[in-house]
GUMITOR-345830 format. One line per 5 residues: number of its first residue (from 1); their letters; for each residue x, y, z of C-alpha. Coordinates in steps of 0.25 Angstrom, whole numbers. Example, Ala and Ser with C-alpha at 12.3 -4.5 7.8 and 13.67 -1.06 7.14 Angstrom:
<atoms>
1 = AS = 49/-18/31  55/-4/29
</atoms>
This chain:
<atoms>
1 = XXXXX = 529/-213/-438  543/-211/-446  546/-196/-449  546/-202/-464  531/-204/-462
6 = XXXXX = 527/-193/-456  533/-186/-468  527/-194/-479  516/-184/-487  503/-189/-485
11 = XXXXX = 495/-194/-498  492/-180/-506  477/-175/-507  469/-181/-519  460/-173/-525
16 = XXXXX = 448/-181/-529  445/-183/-543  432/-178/-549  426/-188/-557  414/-182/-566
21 = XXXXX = 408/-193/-569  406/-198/-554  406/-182/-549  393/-181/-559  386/-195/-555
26 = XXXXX = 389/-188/-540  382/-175/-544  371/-182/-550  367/-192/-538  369/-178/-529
31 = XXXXX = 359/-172/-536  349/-183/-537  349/-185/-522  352/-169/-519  340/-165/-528
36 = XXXXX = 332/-176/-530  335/-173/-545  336/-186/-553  347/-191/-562  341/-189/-575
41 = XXXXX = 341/-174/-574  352/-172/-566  362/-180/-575  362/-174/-588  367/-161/-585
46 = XXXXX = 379/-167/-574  383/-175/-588  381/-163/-596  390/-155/-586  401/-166/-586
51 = XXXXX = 400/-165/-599  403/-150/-600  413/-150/-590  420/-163/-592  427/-165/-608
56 = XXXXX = 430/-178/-602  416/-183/-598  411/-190/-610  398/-199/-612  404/-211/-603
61 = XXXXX = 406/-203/-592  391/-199/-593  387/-213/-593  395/-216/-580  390/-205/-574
66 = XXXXX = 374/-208/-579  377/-222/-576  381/-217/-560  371/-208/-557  358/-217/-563
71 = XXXXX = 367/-231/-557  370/-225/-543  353/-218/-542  349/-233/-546  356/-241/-539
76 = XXXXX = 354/-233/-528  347/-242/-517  356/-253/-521  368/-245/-518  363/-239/-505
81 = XXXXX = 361/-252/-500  375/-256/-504  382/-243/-497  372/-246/-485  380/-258/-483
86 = XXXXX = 393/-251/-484  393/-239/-474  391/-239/-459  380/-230/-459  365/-229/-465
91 = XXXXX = 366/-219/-479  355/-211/-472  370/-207/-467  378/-207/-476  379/-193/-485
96 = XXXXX = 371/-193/-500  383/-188/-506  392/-200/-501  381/-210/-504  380/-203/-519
101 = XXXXX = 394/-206/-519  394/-221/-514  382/-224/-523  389/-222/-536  401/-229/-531
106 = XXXXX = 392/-239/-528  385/-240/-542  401/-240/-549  402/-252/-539  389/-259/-541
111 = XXXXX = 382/-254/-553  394/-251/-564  407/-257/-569  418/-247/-563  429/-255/-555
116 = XXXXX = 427/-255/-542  438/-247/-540  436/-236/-547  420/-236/-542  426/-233/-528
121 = XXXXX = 437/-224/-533  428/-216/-540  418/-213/-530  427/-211/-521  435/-202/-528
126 = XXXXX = 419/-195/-529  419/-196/-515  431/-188/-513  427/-176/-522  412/-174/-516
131 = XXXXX = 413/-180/-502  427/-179/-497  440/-188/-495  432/-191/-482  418/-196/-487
136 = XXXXX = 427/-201/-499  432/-212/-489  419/-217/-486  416/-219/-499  427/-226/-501
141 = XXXXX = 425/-235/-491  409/-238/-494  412/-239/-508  424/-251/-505  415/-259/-497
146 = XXXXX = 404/-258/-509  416/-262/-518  416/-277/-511  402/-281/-517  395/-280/-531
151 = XXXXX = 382/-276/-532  375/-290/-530  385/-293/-519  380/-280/-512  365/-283/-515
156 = XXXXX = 365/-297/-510  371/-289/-496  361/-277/-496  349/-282/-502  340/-291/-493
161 = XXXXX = 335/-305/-500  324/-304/-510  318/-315/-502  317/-308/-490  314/-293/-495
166 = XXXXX = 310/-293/-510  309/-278/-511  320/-275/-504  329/-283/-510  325/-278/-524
171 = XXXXX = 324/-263/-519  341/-265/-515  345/-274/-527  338/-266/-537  339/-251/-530
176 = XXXXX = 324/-246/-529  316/-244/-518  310/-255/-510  296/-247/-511  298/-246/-527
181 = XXXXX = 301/-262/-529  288/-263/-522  283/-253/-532  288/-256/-542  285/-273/-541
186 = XXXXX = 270/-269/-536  270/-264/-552  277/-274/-557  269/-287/-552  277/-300/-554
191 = XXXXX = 289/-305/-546  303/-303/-544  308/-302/-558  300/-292/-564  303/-283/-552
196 = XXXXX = 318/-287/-553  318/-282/-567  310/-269/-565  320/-264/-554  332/-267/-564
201 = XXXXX = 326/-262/-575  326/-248/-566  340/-251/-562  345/-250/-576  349/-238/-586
206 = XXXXX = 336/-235/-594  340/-234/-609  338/-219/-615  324/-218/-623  321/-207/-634
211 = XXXXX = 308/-207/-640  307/-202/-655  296/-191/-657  286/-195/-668  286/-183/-678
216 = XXXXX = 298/-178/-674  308/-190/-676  305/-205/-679  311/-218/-670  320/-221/-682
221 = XXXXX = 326/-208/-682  329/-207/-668  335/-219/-669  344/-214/-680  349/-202/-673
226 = XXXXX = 351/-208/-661  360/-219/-668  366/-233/-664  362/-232/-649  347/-231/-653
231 = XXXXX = 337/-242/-651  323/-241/-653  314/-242/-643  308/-253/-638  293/-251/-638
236 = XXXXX = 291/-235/-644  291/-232/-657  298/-220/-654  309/-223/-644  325/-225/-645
241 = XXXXX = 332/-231/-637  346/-226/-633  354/-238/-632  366/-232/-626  358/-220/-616
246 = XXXXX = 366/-209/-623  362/-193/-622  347/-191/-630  348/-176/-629  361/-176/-637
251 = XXXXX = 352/-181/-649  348/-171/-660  332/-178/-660  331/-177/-645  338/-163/-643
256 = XXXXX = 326/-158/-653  316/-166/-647  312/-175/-658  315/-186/-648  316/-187/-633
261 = XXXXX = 320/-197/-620  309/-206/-618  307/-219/-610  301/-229/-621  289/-229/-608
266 = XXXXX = 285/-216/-611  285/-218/-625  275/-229/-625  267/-220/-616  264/-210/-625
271 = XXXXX = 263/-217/-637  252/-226/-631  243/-214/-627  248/-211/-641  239/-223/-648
276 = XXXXX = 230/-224/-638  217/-227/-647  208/-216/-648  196/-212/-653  192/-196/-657
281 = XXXXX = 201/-185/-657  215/-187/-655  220/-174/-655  224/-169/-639  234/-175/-632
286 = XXXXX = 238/-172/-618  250/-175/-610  246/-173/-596  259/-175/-589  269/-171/-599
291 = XXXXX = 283/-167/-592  294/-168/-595  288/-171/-611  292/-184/-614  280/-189/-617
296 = XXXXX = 272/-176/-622  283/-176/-634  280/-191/-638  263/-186/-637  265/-175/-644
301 = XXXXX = 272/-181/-654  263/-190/-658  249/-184/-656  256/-175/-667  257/-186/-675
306 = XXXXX = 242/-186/-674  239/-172/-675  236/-172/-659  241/-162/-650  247/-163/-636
311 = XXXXX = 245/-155/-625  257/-157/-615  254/-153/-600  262/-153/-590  262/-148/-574
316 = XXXXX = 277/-142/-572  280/-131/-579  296/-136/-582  290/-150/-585  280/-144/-595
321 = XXXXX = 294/-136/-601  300/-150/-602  287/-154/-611  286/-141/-619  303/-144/-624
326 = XXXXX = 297/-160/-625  289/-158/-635  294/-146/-644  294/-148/-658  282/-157/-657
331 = XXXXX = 278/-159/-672  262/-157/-667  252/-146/-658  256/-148/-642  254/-139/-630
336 = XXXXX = 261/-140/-619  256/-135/-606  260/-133/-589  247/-141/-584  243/-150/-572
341 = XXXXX = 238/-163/-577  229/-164/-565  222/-151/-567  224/-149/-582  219/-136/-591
346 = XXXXX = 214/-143/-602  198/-147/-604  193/-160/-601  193/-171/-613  204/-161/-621
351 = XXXXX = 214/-173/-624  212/-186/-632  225/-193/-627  231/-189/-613  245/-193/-606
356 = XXXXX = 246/-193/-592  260/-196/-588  259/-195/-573  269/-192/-562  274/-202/-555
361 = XXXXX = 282/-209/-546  291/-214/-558  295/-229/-554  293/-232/-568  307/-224/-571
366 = XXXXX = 317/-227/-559  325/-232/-571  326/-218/-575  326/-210/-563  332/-220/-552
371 = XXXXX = 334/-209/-543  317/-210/-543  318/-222/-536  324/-218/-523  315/-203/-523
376 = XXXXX = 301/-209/-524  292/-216/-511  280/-225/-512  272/-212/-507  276/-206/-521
381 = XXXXX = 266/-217/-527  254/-210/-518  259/-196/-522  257/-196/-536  244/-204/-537
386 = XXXXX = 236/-191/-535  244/-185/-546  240/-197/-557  226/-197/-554  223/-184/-555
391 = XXXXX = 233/-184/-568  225/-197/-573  213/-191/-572  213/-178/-578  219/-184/-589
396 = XXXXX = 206/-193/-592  199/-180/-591  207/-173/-602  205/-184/-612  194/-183/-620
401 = XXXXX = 185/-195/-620  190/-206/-627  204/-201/-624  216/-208/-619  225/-205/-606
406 = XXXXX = 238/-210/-604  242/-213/-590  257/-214/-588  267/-213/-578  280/-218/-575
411 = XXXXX = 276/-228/-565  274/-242/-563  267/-240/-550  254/-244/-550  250/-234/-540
416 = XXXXX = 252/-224/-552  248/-233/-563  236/-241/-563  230/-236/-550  230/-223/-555
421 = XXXXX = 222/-226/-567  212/-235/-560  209/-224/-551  206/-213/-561  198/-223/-568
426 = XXXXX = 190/-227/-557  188/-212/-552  186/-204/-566  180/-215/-575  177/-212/-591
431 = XXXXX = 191/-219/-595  195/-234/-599  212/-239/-599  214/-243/-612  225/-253/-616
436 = XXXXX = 238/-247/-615  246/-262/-621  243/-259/-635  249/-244/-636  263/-252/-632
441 = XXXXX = 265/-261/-644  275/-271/-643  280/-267/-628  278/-279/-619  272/-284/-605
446 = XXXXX = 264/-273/-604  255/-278/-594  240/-284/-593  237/-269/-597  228/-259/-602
451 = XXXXX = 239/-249/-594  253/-252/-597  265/-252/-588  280/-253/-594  294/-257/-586
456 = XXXXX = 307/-255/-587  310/-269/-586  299/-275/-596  299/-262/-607  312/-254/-604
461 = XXXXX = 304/-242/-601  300/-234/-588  289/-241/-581  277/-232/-588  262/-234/-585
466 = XXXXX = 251/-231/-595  238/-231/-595  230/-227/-606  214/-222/-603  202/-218/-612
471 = XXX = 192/-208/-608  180/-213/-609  171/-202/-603
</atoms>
């Protein structure tokens, strides 16, 4: 070696650059898999705090952010699959913090328009600020080799022939587990299409649904103060749909509660129990289930319309706070109280139109939680159905003969759908389905009935269940 390049500097250390909008995409991901906290929650105050701390971070770079952290959680199977191919180890192995890391590259690769070059010299650069120069180089390397493919190159490499392994090869193409495709296509019925269609319908960004409270402002008017981005809902009177997703709290009519974020699902749900036809009194309404208040505000609402009120119960304390700030400023009677559904306070036959909203697995809206996905297991299926029954059935009790009870849950599962009403019908007796179609009026392929099951691929909704029974005796 010449004395002259001995001499020569060596190249000066970089510091890495922070971006904030991949830094809070990062923080995000860590804190869904850190916390098991899930991306809806998490979100809105990392933006809120870029916001605050950033004069430059403005409504795109919140976009891109959202667009990473919801993108990368979808896509996730699909992408481990890809990275699998692309390291020498198994990811058991490989740290979660470096596969955060890898994953959003891989989405700026496979799932958006960003160059490929800068895809990989932004995550790289990510690398460098929360791993290291060292673990940065690894990246680098993964994230070179995923940059020779595009997403259907890599999907005819990593996922096995639909011929050979139907599951499977949905389960990698279109990132769910194989056990929820199983699921999910048991539910569905019908061949590959319709299954195709339900597991992209999950895949994709759900559009932002307010729900206009009667009494308190009209469809027309939320439409109006929302402005050029607003379309009307699709199947509720009383939904708008944010064209362009946007930021609900910001306006004036949600901030006071005269509107709320609800999926058009919902709606339909509580407005079926709603005009469910009933003879007698109609006076008492309960909601059985009722955190976090969606649905309790769209009751009470309307039974104050009628001059009903509703009694809003809820197990969890900080759940039942949630319903308490849902339904202030409701123009009629409510009560809202910390109760279990499965041994409630109330008499026998005090109510003449019960919800029952149950927990639940929540495969119905892994378009809206995709982290949901990746934490449940079959066994989960078993673990609630205890739970539903005992629910179901004390509902019945609490309706006064000839009252109506609304079954619903967020599932499409029959497991928690039909099977559960079948049985508390067969084991408690003194109670008949009613026709659920009718109460939907003008929304399609609702099924051979009398329950009704909606779908995100057929009715842009989360997958919801109802079941409407009258008490007989």
């Amino acid at each position: 070696m010449s004395e002259q390049s001995r001499r020569r500097p060596s190249t000066p250390y970089r510091r890495p650059k922070k971006d904030p909008v991949r830094m809070l995409a990062f923080e995000a991901l860590r804190a869904v898999d850190e916390r098991d906290a899930y991306a809806n929650l998490v979100l809105p105050p990392l933006l809120r705090k870029a916001r605050e701390n950033n004069e430059g971070f403005e409504a795109r770079d919140a976009a891109l952010a959202t667009e990473l952290v919801y993108g990368t959680l979808r896509r996730q199977g699909t992408y481990d699959a890809v990275i699998a191919a692309c390291v020498d180890r198994p990811l058991r192995e490989v740290d979660p913090p470096v596969l955060d890391v890898l994953s959003l590259g891989a989405h700026q690769l496979l799932g958006t328009r960003i160059p490929t070059h800068a895809a990989v010299s932004a995550s790289v650069e990510l690398a460098r600020v929360v791993l290291g120069d060292g673990r940065a180089k690894f990246v680098n390397a993964v994230l070179r080799r995923i940059a020779q493919r595009d997403l259907d190159g890599w999907l005819e490499e990593v996922a096995p022939p639909y011929e050979e392994d139907a599951e499977d090869h949905l389960a990698v193409v279109h990132s769910h587990p194989r056990w929820v495709v199983s699921a999910l296509w048991d539910a569905l019925g019908g061949g590959r299409a319709g299954i195709e269609d339900l597991l992209e319908a999950d895949n994709e960004r759900p559009e932002v649904t307010l729900v206009a409270r009667p009494g308190r402002i009209g469809q027309d008017e939320l439409l109006a103060a929302v402005g050029e981005d607003a379309l009307p809902g699709r199947w509720s009177p009383y939904a708008v749909r944010l064209a362009e997703g946007g930021e609900p709290g910001a306006l004036a009519a949600v901030a006071e509660g005269r509107a709320g974020v609800q999926d058009e699902g919902s709606q339909l749900v509580a407005v079926a129990l709603a005009n469910a036809p009933l003879e007698g009194p109609d006076g008492r309404w309960l909601d059985g289930c009722a955190g976090p208040g969606g649905k309790a505000a769209l009751l009470g609402a309307l039974a104050a319309q009628r001059g009903a009120q509703l009694v809003a119960a809820e197990k969890q304390p900080h759940r039942a706070r949630l319903v308490e700030r849902a339904l202030a400023g409701n123009p009629g009677p409510y009560q809202v109280i910390t109760a279990d559904g499965t041994r409630p306070p109330w008499v026998p036959g005090s109510f003449d139109r019960v919800l029952v909203d149950v927990p639940c697995s929540g495969l119905g809206a892994l378009r809206r939680r995709p982290e949901a996905r990746w934490r449940r297991r079959p066994e989960d299926l078993e673990g609630f159905a205890p739970l539903q029954r005992a629910l179901l059935t004390e509902a019945l009790a609490s309706v006064r003969v000839g009252g109506v009870v609304g079954y619903a849950t967020c599932s499409p599962h029959p497991a928690e759908t039909r099977a559960v009403v079948d049985d508390v019908l067969k084991r408690t007796g003194g109670a008949e389905l009613l026709d659920a179609r009718p109460l939907m009026p003008g929304v399609p392929a609702l099924g051979d009935g009398p329950d009704v099951q909606l779908w995100p691929h057929l009715h842009g909704t989360d997958a919801m269940y109802l079941a409407l029974l009258r008490r007989t005796g």
